[in-house]
C-alpha positions as CSV (number, residue, x, y, z in Angstrom):
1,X,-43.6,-47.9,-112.1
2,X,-45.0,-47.9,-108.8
3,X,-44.1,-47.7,-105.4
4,X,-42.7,-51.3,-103.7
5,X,-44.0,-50.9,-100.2
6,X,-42.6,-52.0,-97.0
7,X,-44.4,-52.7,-93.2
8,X,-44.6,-49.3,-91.6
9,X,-43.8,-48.8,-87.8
10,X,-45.4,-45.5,-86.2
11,X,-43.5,-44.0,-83.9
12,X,-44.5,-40.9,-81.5
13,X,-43.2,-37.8,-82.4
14,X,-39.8,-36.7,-81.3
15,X,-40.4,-32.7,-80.8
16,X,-42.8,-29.8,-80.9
17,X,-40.8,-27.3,-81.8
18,X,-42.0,-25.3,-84.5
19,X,-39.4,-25.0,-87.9
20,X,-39.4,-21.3,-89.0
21,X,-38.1,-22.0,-93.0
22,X,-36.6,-25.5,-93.7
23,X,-34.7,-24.5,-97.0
24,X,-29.4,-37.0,-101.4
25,X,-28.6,-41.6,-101.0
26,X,-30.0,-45.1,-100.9
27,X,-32.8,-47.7,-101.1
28,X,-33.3,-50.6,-99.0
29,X,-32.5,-54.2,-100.8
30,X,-34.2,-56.7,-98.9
31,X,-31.7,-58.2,-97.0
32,X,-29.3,-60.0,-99.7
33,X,-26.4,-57.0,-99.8
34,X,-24.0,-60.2,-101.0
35,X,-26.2,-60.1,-104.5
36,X,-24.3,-57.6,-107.1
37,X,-27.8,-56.3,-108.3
38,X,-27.7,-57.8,-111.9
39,X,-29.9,-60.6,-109.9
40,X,-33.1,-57.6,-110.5
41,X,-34.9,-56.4,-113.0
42,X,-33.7,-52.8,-114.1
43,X,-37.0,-51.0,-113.1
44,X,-37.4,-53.1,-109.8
45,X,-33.4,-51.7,-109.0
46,X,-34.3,-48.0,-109.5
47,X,-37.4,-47.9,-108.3
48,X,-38.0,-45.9,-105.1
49,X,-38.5,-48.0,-102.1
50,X,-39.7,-46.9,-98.5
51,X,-37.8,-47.4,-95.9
52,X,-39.0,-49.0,-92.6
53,X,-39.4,-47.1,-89.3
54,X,-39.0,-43.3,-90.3
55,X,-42.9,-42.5,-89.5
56,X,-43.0,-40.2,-86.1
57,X,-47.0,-39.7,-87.5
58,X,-48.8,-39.8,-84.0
59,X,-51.1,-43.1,-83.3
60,X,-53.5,-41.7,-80.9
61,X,-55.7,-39.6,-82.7
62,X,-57.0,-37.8,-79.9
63,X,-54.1,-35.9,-79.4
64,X,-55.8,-33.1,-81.8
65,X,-54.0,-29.8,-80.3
66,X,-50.7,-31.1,-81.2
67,X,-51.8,-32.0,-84.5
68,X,-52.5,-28.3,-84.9
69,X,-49.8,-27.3,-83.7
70,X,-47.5,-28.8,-86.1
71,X,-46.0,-26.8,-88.6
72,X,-44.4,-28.8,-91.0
73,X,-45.3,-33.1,-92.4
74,X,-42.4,-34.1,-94.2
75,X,-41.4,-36.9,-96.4
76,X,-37.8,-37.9,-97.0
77,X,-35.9,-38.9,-100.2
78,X,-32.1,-39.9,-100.8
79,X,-30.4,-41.6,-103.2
80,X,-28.2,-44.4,-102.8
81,X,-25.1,-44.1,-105.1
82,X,-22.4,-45.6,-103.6
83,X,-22.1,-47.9,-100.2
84,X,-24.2,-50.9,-98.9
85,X,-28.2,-50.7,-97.9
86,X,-27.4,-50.5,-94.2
87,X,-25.1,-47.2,-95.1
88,X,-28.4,-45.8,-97.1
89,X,-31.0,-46.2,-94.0
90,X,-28.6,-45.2,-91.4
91,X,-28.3,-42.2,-93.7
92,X,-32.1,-41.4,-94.1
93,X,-32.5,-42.6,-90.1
94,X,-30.2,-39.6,-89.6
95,X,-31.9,-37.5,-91.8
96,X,-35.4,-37.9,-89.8
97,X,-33.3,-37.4,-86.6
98,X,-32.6,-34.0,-88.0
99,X,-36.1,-33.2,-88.8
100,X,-37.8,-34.0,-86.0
101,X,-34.9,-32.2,-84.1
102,X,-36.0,-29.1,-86.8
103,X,-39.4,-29.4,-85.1
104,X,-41.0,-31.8,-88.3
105,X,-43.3,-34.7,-88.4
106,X,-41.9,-37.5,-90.4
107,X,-44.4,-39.0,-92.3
108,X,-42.9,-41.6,-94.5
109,X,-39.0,-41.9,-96.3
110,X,-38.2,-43.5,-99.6
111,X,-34.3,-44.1,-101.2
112,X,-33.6,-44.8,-104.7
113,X,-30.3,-46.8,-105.8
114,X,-28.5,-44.9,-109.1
115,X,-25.5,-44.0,-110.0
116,X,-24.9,-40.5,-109.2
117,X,-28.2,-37.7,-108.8
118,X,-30.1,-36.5,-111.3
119,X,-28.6,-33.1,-112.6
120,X,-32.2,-31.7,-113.0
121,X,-35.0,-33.4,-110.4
122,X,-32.3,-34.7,-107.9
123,X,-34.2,-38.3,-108.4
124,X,-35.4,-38.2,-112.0
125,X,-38.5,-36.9,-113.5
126,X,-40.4,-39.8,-113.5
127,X,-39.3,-40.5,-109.9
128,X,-40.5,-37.0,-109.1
129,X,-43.9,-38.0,-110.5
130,X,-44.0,-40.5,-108.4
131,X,-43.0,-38.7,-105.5
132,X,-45.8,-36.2,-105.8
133,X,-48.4,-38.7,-105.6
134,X,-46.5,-40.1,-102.0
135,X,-46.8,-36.5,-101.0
136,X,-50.5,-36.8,-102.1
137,X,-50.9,-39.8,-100.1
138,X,-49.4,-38.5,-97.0
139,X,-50.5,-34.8,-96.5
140,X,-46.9,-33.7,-96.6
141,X,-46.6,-30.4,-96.8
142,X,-42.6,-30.4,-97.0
143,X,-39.9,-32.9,-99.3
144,X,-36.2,-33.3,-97.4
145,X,-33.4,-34.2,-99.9
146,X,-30.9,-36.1,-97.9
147,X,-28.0,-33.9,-99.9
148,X,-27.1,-30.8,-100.9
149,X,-29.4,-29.7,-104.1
150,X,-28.4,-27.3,-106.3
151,X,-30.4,-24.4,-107.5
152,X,-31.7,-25.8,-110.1
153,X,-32.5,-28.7,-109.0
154,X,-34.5,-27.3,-105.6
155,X,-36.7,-25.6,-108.2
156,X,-37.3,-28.0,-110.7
157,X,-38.1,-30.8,-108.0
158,X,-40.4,-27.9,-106.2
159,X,-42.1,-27.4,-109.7
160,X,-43.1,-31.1,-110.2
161,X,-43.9,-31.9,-106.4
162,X,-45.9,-28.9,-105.9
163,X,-44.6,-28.6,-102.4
164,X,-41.8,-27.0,-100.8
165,X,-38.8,-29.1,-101.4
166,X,-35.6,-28.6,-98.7
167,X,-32.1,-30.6,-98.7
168,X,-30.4,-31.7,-96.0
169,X,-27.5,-28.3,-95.6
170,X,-30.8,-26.2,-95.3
171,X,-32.4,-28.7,-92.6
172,X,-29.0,-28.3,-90.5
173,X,-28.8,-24.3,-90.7
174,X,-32.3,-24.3,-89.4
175,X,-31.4,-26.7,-86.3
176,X,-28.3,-24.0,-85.6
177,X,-30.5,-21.3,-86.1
178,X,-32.9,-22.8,-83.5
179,X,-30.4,-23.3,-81.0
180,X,-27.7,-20.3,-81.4
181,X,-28.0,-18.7,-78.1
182,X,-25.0,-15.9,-78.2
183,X,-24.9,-12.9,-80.0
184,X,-21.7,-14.7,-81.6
185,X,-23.2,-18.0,-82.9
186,X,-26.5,-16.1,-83.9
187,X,-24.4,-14.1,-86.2
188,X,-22.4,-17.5,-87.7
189,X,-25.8,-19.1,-88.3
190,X,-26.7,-16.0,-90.0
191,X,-23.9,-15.7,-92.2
192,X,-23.7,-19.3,-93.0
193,X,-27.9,-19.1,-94.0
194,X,-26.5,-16.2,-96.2
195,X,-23.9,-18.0,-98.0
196,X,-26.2,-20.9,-98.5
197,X,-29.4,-18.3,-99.4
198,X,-27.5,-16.0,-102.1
199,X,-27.7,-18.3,-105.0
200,X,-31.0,-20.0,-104.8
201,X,-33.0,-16.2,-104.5
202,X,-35.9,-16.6,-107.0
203,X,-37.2,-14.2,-108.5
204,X,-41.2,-14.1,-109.9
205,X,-43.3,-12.0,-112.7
206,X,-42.7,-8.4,-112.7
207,X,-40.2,-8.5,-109.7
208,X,-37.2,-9.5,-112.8
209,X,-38.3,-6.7,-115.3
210,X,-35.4,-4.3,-115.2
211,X,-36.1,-0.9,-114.0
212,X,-34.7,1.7,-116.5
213,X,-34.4,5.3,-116.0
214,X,-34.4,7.9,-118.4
215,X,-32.2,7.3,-121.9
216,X,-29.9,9.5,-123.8
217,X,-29.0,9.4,-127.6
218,X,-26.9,6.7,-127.5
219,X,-28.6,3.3,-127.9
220,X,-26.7,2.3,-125.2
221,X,-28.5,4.1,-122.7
222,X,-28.2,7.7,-121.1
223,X,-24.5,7.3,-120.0
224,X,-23.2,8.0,-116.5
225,X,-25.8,9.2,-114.3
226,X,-28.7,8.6,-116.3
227,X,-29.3,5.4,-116.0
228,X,-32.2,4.5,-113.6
229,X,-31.7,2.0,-111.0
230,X,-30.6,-1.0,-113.7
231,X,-31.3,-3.8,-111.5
232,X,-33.9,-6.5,-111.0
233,X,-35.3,-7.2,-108.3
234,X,-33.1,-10.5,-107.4
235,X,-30.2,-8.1,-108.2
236,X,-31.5,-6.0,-105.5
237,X,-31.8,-8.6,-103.2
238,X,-28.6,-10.7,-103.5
239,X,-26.7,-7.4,-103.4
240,X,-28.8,-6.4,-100.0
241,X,-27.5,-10.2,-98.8
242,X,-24.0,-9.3,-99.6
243,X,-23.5,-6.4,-98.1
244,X,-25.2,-7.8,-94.9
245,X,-22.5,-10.5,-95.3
246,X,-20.2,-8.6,-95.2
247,X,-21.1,-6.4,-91.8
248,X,-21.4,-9.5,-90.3
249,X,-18.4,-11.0,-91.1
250,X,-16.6,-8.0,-89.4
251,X,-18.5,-8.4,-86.6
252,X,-17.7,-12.0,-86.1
253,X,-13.8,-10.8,-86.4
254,X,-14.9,-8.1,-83.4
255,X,-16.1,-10.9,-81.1
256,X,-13.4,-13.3,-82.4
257,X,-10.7,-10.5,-80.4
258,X,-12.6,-11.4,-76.5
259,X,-12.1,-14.6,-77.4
260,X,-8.7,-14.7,-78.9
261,X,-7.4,-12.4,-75.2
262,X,-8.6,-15.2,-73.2
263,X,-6.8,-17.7,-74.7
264,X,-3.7,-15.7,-75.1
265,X,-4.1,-15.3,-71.5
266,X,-4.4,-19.0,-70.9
267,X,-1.2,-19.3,-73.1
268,X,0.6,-16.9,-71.0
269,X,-0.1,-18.4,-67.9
270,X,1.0,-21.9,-69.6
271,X,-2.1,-23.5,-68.4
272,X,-2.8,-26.7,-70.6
273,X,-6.1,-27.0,-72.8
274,X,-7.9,-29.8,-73.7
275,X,-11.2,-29.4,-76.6
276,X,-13.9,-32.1,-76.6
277,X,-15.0,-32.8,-80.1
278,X,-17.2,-35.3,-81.8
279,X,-20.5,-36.3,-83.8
280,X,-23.8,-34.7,-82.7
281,X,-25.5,-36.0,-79.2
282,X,-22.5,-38.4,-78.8
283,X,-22.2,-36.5,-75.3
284,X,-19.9,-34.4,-75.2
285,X,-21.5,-31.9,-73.0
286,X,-22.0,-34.7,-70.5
287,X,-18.9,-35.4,-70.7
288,X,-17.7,-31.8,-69.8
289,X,-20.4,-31.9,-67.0
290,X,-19.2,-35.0,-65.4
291,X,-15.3,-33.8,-66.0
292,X,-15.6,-30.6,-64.5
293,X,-19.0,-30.2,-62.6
294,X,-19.7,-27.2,-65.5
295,X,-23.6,-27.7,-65.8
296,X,-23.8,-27.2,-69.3
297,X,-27.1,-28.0,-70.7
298,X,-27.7,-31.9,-71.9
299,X,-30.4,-32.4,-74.0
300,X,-31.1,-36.0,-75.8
301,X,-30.8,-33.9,-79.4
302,X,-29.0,-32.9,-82.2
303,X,-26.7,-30.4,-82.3
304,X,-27.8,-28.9,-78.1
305,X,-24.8,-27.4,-78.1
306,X,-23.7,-24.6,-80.2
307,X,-21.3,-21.9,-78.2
308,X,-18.1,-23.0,-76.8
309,X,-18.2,-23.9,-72.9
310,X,-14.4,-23.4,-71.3
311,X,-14.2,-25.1,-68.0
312,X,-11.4,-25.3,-65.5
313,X,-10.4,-28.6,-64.1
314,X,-7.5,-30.4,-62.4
315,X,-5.5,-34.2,-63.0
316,X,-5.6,-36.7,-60.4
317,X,-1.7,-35.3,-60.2
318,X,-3.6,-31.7,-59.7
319,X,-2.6,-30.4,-62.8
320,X,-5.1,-27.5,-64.0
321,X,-6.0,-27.2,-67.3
322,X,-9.1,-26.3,-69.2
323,X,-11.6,-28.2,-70.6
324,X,-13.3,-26.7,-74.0
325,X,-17.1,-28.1,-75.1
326,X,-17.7,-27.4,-78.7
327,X,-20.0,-27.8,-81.7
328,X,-21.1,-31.4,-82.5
329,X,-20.3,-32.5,-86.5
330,X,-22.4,-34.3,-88.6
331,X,-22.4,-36.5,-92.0
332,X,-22.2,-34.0,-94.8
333,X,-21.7,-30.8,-92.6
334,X,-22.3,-27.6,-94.6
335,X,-19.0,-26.4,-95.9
336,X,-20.5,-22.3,-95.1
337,X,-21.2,-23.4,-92.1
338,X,-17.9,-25.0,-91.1
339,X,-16.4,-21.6,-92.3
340,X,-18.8,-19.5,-90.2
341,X,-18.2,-21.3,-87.3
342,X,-13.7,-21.6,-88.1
343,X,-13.7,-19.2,-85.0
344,X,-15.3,-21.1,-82.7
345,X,-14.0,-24.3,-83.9
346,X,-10.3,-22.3,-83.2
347,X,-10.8,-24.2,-79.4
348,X,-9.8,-26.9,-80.7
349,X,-7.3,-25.8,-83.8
350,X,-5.5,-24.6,-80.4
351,X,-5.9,-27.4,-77.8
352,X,-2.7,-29.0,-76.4
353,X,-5.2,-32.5,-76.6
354,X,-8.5,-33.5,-78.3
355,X,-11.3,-36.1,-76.7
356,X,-12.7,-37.5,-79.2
357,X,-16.1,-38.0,-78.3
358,X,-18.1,-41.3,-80.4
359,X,-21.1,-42.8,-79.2
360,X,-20.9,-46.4,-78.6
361,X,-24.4,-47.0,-79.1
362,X,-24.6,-45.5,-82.2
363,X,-25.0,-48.4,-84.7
364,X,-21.7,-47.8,-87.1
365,X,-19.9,-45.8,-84.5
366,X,-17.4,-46.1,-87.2
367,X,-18.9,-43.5,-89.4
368,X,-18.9,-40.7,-86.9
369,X,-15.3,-40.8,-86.3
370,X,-14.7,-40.5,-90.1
371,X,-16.8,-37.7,-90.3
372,X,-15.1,-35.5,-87.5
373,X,-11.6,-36.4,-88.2
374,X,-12.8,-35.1,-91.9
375,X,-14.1,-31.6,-90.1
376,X,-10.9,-31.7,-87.6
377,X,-9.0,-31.9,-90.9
378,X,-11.1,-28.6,-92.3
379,X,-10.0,-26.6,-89.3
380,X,-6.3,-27.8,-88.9
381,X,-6.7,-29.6,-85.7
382,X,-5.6,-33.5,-87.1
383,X,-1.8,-33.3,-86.0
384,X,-3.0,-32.2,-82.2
385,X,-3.2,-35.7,-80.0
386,X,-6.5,-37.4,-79.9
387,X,-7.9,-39.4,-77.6
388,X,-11.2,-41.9,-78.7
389,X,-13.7,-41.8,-76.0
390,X,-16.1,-44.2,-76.7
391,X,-19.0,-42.4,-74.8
392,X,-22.4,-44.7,-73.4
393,X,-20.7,-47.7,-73.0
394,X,-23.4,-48.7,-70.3
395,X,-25.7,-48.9,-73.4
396,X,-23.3,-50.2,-76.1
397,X,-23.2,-53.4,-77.8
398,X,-20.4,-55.6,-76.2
399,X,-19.4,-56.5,-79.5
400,X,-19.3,-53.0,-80.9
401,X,-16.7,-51.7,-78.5
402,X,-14.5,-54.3,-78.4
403,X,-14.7,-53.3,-82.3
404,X,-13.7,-49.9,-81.6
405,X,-10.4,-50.2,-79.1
406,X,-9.2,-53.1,-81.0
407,X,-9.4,-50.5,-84.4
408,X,-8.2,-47.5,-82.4
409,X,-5.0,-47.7,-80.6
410,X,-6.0,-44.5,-78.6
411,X,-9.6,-45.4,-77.3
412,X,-11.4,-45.5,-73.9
413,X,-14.8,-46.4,-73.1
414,X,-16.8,-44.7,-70.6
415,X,-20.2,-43.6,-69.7
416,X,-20.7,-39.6,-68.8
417,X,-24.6,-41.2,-67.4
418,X,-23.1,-43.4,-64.3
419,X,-19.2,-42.1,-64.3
420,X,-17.8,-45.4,-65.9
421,X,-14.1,-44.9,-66.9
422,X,-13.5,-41.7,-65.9
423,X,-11.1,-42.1,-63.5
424,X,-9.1,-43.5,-65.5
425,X,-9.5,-41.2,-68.6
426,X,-8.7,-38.6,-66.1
427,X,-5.3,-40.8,-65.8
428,X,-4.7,-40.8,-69.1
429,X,-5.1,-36.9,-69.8
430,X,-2.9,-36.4,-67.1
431,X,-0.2,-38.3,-69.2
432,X,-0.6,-37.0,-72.6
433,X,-1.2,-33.0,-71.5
434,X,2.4,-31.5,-71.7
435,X,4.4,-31.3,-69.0
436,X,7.1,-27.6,-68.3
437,X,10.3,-28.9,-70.0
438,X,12.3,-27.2,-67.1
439,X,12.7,-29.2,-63.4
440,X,14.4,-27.4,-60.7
441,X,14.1,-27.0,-56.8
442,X,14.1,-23.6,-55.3
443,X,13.8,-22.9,-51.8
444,X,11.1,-20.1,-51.7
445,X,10.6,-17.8,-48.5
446,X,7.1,-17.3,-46.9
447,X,7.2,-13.9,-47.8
448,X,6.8,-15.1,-51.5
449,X,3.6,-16.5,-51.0
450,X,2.2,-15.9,-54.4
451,X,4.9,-17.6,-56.3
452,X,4.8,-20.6,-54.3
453,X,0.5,-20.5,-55.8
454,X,1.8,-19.7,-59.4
455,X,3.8,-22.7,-59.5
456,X,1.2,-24.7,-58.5
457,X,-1.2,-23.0,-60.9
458,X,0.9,-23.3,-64.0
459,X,4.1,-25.9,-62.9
460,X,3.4,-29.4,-61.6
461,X,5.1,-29.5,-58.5
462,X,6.7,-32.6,-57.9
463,X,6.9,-32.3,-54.0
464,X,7.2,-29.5,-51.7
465,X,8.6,-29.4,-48.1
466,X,7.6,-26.7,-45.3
467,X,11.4,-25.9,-43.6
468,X,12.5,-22.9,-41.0
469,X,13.6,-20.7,-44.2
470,X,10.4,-21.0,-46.8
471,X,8.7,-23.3,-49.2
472,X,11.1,-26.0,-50.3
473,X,9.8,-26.8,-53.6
474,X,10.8,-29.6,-56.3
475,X,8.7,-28.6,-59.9
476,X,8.6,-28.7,-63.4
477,X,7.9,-25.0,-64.6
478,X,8.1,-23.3,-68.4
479,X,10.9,-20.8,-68.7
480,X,9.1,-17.6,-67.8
481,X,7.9,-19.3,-64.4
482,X,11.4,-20.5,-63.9
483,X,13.1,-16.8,-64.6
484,X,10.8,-15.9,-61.4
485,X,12.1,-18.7,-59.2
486,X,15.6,-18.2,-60.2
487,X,16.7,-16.4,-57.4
488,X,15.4,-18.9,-55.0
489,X,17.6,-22.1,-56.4
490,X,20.5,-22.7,-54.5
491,X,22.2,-23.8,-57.4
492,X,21.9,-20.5,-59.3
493,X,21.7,-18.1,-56.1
């Protein structure tokens, strides 16, 4: 069987960032997805076919240093076992945005259509043949599974390929582990690389002999105490890994408690809190920027933003409440990581209301809402109020977004680039926040100054009146706000 090739279509390369240690589905039918497949031979069906456009190789040659530069030439492979073609290449499209966001070189990508993934080569051994010689063809120095491999399948496929082989969980720890900036997310990545690293340690030649100590009469061994070490190497190691693990697990519960006062704080003070979420470079941090004025950094990649960015901002009404930027999701997001990073994620477990950021660009927009509401789901947040904001609509397909607010009852479009439809999201947020459930009008004298500011700060005040006595003010407030003013409403005076 032989490769079934398809036009290629160089692109430039996307980053040149180095990747430190980059630790499955689909092939392309032509275009006749309304054919149930019986229509092809068998071998023509499972053969593995390349997939147009995933080549970031770089077409003028005279750009040598870079070419030195680069650390790691990659070829993709997934396998297509469920879904249409155009699922499977926006799959594997994702997949190369990942690795050139990992700092990679995409040299080719290839899908294969079966039924579920091989238990031992991920693709099948003859596949895997076939795939070393692609990797012979290109110079890759690097395979990316678009899936999550298991052990023993990472290190049979490395055995046959001859290079080192990576899935798509191990791709996406690298990116966070690129990009952590806090001593907090640093140590999530870490832990997360941990979980993912402790069962697929390796262990080679005289490093798995097991190192006895002195015996006693028994054939059992010496007994208690006389045993020598007793462990391999990989036993070593993995028990090294867990007991790192577990240090930093309790120092992510340490800097969960800074975290956890502030918000108790914003809870006390009532102040309402709304947590942007959504699919990766959907722009969510533009969002936040053009919201609030924040400056959080925007970068046109995957997963820019790792640490939570709280804002302050007001409703057209001049409500304040805050604004929370989080962690973008992906397809497939690594189930350590989503549990490394439960504490940071808590932003929005806790929010009053959650913008749900989608890119209306993105070709199935779709796809990227199912995939954070199933993450939102992970982390408790589905009953809290959502809002669809269909993000880039200056660049979206017409028909696409008319798509989206027709499916979701709750949706917006706007554009964080040139301010479209912010106004009016602004509107709505200002609607859906909650409001103090008690209304009352006190007559507050100049001398209380600072309660007149509180109730602005954590009541919406519904109008307020300068007379000879004080501050005349008509608000909504929460109960501990309104205990305060009590002695100041006629009524209750």
């Amino acid at each position: 069987m032989t490769f079934s090739s398809l036009p290629q279509d160089p692109q430039s390369p996307a980053a040149s960032r180095r990747a430190d240690a980059l630790m499955d589905e689909d092939v392309a039918w032509d275009d006749t997805e309304s054919l149930d497949g019986e229509q092809f031979d068998r071998e023509e069906r499972a053969a593995l076919r390349r997939v147009v456009g995933l080549s970031t190789e770089l077409a003028d040659v005279s750009e040598v240093e870079y070419r030195q530069l680069r650390l790691e030439r990659v070829v993709l492979v997934g396998v297509w076992t469920s879904g249409t073609a155009s699922d499977a290449e926006n799959s594997l499209a994702e997949l190369a945005a990942l690795a050139e966001t990992a700092g990679a070189l995409v040299l080719d990508g290839v899908i294969q259509r079966r039924d579920k993934p091989d238990a031992a080569t991920y693709i099948g051994s003859g596949k895997a043949k076939e795939l070393r010689d692609l990797v012979l063809e290109t110079g890759a120095d690097t395979v990316v599974c678009d899936g999550e491999l298991t052990p023993g399948q990472l290190i049979h496929l490395e055995d046959v390929v001859k290079v080192k082989v990576v899935d798509r969980t191990a791709l996406i720890l690298d990116i966070f582990a690129q990009h952590a900036k806090s001593r907090e997310g640093k140590a999530q990545v870490s832990l997360a690389q941990m979980q993912y690293m402790l069962p697929r340690l390796r262990g080679w030649g005289q490093s798995l002999s097991r190192q006895m100590g002195g015996g006693g009469s028994s054939g059992g061994g010496g007994g208690m105490a006389t045993r020598g070490p007793g462990e391999t190497k990989i036993e070593t190691d993995r028990r090294r890994i867990r007991e790192k693990m577990a240090k930093m697990r309790r120092e992510i519960a340490a800097m969960r408690t800074g975290r956890e006062v502030k918000r108790q704080e914003r809870q006390r003070n009532r102040v309402p809190s709304v947590a942007i979420a959504g699919y990766t470079n959907a722009g969510k941090s533009s969002l936040l920027n053009r919201l609030t004025g924040a400056g959080v950094l925007v970068e046109n990649a995957l997963f820019a933003t790792l640490d939570p960015t709280v804002r302050r901002s007001e409703t057209p009404s001049g409500r304040a409440f805050t604004l929370a930027d989080t962690v973008g999701f992906v397809r497939h997001l690594p189930h350590d990581l989503v549990e490394a990073f439960r504490s940071t994620m808590e932003e929005v477990g806790e929010a009053d209301l959650i913008l749900h950021v989608v890119d209306g660009s993105h070709p199935v927009p779709e796809e990227q809402l199912a995939a954070v509401r199933e993450v939102l789901r992970d982390v408790g947040a589905r009953e809290i109020p959502e809002i669809v904001v269909v993000n880039k609509a200056d660049a979206a397909d017409e028909l696409t977004l008319q798509r989206l607010l027709r499916a979701e009852s709750r949706a917006i479009a706007v554009s964080a680039r040139t301010g479209q439809g912010i106004d009016e999201l602004l509107q709505w947020i200002d609607t859906e926040l909650p409001r103090p459930g008690i209304e009352l009008e006190a007559l507050v004298p100049y001398a209380e100054g600072g309660l007149v500011a509180r109730t602005h700060a954590e009541g919406e005040v519904l109008s307020e009146e300068h007379t000879g006595e004080g501050t005349l003010l008509k608000a909504r407030v929460h109960e501990e706000l309104a205990a305060a003013l009590a002695p100041y409403v006629p009524s209750l005076s």
